[in-house]
C-alpha positions in Angstrom: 0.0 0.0 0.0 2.0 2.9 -1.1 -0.3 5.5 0.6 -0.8 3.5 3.5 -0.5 5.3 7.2 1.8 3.6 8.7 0.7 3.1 12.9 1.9 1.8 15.6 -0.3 0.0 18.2 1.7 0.3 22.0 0.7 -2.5 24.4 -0.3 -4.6 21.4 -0.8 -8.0 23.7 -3.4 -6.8 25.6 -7.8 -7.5 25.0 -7.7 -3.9 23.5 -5.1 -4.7 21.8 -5.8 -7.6 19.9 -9.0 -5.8 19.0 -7.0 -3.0 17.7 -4.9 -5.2 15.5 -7.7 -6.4 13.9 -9.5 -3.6 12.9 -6.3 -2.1 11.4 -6.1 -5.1 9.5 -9.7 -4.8 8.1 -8.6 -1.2 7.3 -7.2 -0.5 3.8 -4.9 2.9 4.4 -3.5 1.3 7.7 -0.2 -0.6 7.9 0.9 -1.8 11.2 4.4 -0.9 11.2 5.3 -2.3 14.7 3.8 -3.0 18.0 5.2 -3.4 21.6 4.0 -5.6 24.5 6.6 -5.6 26.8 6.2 -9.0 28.5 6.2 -10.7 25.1 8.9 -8.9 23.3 10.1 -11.2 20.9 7.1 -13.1 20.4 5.4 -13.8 17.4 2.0 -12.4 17.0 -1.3 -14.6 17.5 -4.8 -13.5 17.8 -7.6 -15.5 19.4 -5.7 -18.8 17.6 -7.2 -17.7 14.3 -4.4 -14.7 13.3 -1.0 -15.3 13.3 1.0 -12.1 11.7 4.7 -12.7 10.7 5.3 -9.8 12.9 7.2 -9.8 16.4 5.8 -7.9 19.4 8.8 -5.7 20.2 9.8 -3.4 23.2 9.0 0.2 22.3 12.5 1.6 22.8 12.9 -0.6 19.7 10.6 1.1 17.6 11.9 3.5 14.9 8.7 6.4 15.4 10.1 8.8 12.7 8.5 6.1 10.2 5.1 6.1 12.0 2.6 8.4 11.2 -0.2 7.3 14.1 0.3 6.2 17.7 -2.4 3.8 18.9 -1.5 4.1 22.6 -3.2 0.6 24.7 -0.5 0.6 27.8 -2.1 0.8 30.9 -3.0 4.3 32.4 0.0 6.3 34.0 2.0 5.2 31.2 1.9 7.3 28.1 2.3 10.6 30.0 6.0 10.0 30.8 6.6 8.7 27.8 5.7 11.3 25.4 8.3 13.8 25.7 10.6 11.1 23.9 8.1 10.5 20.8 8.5 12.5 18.2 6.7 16.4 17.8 4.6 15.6 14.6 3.5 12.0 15.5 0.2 11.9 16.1 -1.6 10.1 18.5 -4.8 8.4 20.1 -4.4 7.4 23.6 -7.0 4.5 25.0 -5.4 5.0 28.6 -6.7 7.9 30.8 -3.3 10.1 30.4 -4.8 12.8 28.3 -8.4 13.0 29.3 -8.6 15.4 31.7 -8.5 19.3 31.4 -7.3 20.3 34.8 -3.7 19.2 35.6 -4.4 18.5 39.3 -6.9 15.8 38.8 -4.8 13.4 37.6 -3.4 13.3 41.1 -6.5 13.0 42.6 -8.0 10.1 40.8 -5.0 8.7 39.6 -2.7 9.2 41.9 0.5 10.5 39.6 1.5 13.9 39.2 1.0 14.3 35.3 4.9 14.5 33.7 3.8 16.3 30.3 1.2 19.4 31.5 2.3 21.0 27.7 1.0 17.8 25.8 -2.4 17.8 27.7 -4.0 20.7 26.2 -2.8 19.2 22.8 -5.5 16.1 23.3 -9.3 16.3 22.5 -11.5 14.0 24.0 -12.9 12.0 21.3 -16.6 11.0 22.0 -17.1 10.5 18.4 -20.9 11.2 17.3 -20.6 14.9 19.5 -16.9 16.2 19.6 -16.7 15.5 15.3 -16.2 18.7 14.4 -13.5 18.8 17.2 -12.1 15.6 16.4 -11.7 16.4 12.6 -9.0 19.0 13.7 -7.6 17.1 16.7 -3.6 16.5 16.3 -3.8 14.5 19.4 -7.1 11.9 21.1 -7.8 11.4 24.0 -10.5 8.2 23.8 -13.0 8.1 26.3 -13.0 5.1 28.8 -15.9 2.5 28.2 -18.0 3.3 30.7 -17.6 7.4 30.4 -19.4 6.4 27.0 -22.2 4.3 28.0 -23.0 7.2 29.9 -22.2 10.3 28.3 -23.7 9.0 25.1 -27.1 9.3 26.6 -26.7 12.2 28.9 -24.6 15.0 27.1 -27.9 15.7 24.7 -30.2 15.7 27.3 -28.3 17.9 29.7 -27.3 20.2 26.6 -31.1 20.9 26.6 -31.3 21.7 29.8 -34.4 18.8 30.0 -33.2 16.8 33.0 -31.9 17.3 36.3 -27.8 17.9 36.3 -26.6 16.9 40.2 -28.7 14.2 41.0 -27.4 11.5 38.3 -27.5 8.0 39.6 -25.0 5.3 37.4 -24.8 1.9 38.1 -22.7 -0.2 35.3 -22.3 -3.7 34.7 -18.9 -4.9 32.9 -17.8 -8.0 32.0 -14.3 -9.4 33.0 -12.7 -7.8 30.0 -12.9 -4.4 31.1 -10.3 -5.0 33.9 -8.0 -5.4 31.5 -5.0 -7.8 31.3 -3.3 -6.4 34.6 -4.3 -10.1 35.9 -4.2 -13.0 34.5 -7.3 -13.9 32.1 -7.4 -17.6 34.4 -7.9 -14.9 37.9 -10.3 -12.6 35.9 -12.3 -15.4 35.3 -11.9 -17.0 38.9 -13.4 -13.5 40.3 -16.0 -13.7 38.4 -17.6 -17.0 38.4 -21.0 -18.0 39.7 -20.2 -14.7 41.4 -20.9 -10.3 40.9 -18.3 -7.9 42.1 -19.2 -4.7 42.9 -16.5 -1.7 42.7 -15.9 1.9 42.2 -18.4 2.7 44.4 -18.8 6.5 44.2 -15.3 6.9 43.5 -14.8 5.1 40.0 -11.9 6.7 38.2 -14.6 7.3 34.9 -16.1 9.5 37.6 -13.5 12.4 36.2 -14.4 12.4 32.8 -17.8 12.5 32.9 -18.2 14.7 35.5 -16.2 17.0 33.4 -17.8 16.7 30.3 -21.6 16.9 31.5 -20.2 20.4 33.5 -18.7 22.0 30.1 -22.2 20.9 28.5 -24.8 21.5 30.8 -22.5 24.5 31.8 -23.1 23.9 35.3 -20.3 23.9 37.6 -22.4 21.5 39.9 -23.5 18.9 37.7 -22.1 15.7 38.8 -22.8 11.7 38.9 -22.9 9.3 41.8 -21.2 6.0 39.9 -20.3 2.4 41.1 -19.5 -0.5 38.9 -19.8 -4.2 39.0 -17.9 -7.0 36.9 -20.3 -9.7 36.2 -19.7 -13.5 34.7 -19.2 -12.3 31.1 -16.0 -11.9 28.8 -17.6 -8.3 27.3 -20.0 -5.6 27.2 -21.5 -2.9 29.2 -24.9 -2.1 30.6 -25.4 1.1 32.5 -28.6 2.1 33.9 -28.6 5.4 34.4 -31.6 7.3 36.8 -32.4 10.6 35.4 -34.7 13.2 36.9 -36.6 15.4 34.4 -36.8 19.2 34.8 -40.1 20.9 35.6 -42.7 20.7 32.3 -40.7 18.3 30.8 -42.0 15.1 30.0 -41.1 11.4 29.0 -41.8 12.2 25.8 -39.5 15.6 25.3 -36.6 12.9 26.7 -37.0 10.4 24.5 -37.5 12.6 21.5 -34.3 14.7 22.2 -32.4 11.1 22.3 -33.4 10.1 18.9 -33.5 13.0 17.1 -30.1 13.4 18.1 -28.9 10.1 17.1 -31.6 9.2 14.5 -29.0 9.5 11.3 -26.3 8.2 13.3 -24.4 4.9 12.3 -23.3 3.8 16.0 -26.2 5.2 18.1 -29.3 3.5 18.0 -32.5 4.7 19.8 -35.0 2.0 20.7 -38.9 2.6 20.5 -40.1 4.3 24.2 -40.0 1.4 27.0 -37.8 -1.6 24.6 -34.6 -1.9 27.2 -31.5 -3.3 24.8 -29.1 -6.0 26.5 -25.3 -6.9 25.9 -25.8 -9.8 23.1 -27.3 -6.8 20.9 -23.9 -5.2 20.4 -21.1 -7.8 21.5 -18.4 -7.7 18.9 -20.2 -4.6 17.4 -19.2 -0.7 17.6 -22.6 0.5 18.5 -24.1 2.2 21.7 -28.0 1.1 21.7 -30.4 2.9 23.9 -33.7 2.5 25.6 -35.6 4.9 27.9 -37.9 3.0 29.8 -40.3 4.9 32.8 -42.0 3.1 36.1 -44.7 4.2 38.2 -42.6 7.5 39.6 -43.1 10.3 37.9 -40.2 11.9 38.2 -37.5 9.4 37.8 -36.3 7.6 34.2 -34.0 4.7 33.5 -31.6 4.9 30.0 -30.3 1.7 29.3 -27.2 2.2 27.7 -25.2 -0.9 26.5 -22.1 -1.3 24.3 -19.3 -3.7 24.1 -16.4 -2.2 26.2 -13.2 -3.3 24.0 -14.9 -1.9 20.9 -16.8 1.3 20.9 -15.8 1.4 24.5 -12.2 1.4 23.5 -10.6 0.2 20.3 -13.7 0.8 18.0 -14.2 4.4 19.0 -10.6 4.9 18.6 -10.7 3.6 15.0 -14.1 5.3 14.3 -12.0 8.8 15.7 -8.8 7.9 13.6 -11.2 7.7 10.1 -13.0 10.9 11.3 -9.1 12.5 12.0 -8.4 11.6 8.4 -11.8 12.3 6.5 -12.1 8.6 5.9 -15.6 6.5 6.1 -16.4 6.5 9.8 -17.1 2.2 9.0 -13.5 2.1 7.7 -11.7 -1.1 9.1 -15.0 -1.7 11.8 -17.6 -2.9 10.2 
């Protein structure tokens, strides 16, 4: 491919990863020029038993970056901001980790725990929800891709507090991932072991996800107190996401004004589906797929909504949206290399 964009996928070896690999090789202007995994350096390159590249994982201070054009960044969080500084100025990049998402400086410290290393880079990053930061994205030297359950939620509730149409400081999240959304930071064997015959709750009010979308609903709702209460739970499946998500409407507004300003917004969208008032989606619907579905569903209260958000958390949860943000960066078919 002699206009190919040559990439470079770092922490290759990981679920994300693999994912990553192959939907750059379903993409026709992508060559993978290298990727790194640390722990198998060295190693040939296999993919759920079916792929096997004749490409070595290698460590990144092997990697030659003045041939890349594109960083895909995978290494865990608290990685990629100490690292940067050594990359090279026009490289551009799209960080799955969390090292780039967050506007102030000093909340790194106080979610993450680190003292961010590269304050300069961090306003070069957009976060890249991809159906409403496009026009954003388009421009973007840098992306900052949004963690999978910042998605399930913000997906649903950036329109609605836009509008103004719900209640902005009394946000009630509670998410369901499966095992694959811990990542590979344990053993797939121990994932499995946690989870079996058994639900783990975590995150409980203090989820690191909290960050992101408490800052993104603020700079859309313009309302320095809008906020979420969050807690997570892994349950006994390998993927997907379901958030319920308990949403107070605003005075005169009703069920229907909700759902309408959900799928008008998303109506002509490829990845955000809508479904009829009261239909609640599940997790088979978009396993190995990079779409969000949506239902809106009301009880006998009055005054308090459910959105069902679900999506599968290593695609438009991670690497999907990335690859859906890298087309967009490039004026490519947003379906490029995913579907």
């Amino acid at each position: 491919m002699s206009d190919a964009i040559n990439i470079s996928i770092l922490g290759a070896s990981g679920f994300v990863g693999a994912e990553l690999i192959k939907l750059c090789l379903n993409h026709p202007k992508i060559n993978i020029s290298s990727m790194s995994a640390n722990s198998q350096a060295g190693q040939k390159i296999k993919i759920d038993t079916l792929i096997e590249l004749n490409k070595k994982y290698a460590l990144i201070d092997e990697i030659d970056f003045s041939k890349i054009d594109y960083v895909f960044n995978c290494l865990p969080n608290v990685k990629l901001h100490s690292l940067i500084n050594s990359l090279p100025d026009n490289l551009r990049i799209i960080d799955l980790s969390a090292d780039f998402r967050l506007d102030d400086i000093n909340e790194y410290k106080n979610w993450y725990g680190f003292h961010h290393n590269s304050c300069e880079y961090n306003e070069k990053f957009i976060y890249g929800l991809s159906e409403l930061k496009r026009d954003e994205i388009k421009y973007a030297m840098n992306i900052a891709n949004p963690g999978c359950y910042a998605t399930s939620a913000l997906v649903p509730l950036m329109p609605l507090l836009e509008k103004n149409i719900i209640k902005n400081n009394n946000i009630i999240i509670d998410a369901k991932s499966g095992y694959s959304g811990a990542g590979k930071t344990k053993k797939t064997e121990d994932l499995k072991a946690e989870v079996n015959e058994n639900i783990k709750t975590y995150g409980v009010g203090d989820h690191k996800h909290i960050a992101e979308i408490n800052q993104e609903i603020k700079k859309i709702s313009k309302m320095s107190d809008s906020e979420v209460f969050f807690s997570a739970n892994l349950i006994p499946v390998e993927r997907g996401i379901l958030s319920n998500i308990y949403i107070n409407p605003n005075d005169r507004v009703s069920f229907d004004d909700i759902y309408d300003c959900l799928y008008n917004t998303y109506e002509n969208e490829m990845y955000v589906e809508v479904l009829a008032p009261n239909e609640i989606p599940v997790t088979k619907d978009v396993v190995n797929t990079n779409k969000v579905i949506l239902g809106l569903k009301k009880g006998y209260k009055k005054d308090v909504y459910c959105i069902v958000s679900v999506l599968d958390n290593l695609l438009k949860g991670a690497a999907g949206q990335a690859m859906q943000n890298f087309n967009i960066m490039n004026n490519f078919d947003e379906f490029l290399g995913i579907n």
